[in-house]
N, C-alpha and C positions, 0 to 999 in steps of 0.2 A: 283629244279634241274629236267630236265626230263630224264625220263626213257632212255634216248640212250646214255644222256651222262653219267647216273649213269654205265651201262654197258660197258660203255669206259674206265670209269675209274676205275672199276672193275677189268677188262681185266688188266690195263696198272700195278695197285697194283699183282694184281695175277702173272704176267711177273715179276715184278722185287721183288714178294718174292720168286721165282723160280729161278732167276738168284742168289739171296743172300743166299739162300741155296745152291745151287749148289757148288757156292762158297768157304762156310764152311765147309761142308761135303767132305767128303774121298772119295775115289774110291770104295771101297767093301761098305760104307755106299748107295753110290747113285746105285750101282748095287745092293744091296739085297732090295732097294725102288723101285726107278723110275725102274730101269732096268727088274723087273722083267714082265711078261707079259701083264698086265694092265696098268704098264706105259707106255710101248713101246707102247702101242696100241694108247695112249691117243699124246704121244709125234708123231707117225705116221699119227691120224688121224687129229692134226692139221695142220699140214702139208698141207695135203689133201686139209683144207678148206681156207689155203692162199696159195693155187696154181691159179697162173697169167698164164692163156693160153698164152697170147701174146710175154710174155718171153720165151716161150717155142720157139719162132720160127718157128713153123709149126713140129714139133718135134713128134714124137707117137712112142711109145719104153716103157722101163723098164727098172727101175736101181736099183740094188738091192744093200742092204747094209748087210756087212758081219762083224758083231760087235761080239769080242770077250771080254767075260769077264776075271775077274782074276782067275775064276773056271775052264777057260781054253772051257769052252762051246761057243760055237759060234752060234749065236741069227741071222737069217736071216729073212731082209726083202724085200718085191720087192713092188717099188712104179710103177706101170702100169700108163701111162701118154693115157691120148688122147686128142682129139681135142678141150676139154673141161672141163677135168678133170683129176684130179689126184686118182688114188684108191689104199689103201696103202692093200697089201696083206702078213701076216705073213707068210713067210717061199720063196722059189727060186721059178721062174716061168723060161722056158728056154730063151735062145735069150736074155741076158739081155745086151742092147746098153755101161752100165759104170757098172760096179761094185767098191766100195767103202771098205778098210777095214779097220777100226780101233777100237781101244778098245772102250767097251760098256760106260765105266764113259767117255774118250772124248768126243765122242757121245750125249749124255746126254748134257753133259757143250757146247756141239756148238749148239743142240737147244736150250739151255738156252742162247744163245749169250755170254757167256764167254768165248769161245776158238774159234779161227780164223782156217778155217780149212785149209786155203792156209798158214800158217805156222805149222798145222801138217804135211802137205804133204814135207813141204822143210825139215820139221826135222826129215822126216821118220817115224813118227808116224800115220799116214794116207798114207793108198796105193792106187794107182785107176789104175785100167784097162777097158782098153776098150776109150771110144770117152774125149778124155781129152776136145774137145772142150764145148761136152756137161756140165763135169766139172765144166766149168766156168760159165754155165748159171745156175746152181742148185740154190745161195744167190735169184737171181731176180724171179727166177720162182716159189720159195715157199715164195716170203714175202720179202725175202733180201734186201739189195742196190742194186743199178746195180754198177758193178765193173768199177773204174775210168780208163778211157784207155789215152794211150801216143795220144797228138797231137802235131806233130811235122811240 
């Protein structure tokens, strides 16, 4: 086997023993682990390195995310987008183009691809203010699908 594809499949095991945890685990379980600052860093800075410019659309802005836990603390990040990268910044930068709020274990479970977040938003569990159209580019721009459109 060579070395890119052991790293592949490394990757693809390491995803889905993070999805099957996520899984299992509770809400205060996955906020006193992943949620606290080392995870979020880790869960931010991959993010970071499956960010697709070209999804972006020509896009350069900031969107922060306003993740509350069940401690009632609320975990801010702001992803700084440019013409070529994404750089995930701990804590609000001003001017943020979408801001994002939902609880910190959601959170968690929608980078782990367990929870869909366009059915936290219709269930009220996920809030967004600011460019909903950018919204819908977030899945494609860090890694995602691109979202199936009507052709009528």
């Amino acid at each position: 086997m060579s070395e890119t594809t052991t790293k592949a499949d490394l990757k693809q095991l390491t995803g889905r023993a993070v999805a099957a945890t996520t899984a299992r685990a509770s809400d205060r379980l996955l906020e006193r682990t992943i949620g606290r600052p080392r995870g979020l860093r880790a869960i931010f800075k991959a993010m970071a390195k499956k960010f697709v410019p070209a999804a972006a659309e020509g896009f350069v802005g900031c969107v922060t995310y306003e993740l509350r836990g069940e401690d009632s603390i609320e975990r801010v990040w702001t992803v700084q987008i440019t013409p070529t990268q994404a750089i995930p910044i701990a804590g609000r930068l001003a001017d943020s183009a979408l801001t994002l709020k939902v609880g910190l274990a959601d959170f968690i479970r929608i980078s782990a691809g367990e929870l869909n977040p366009v059915d936290l938003v219709m269930s009220g569990r996920m809030q967004l203010e600011g460019d909903f159209m950018l919204a819908a580019k977030l899945g494609p721009m860090f890694g995602g699908p691109v979202p199936a459109t009507d052709s009528a």
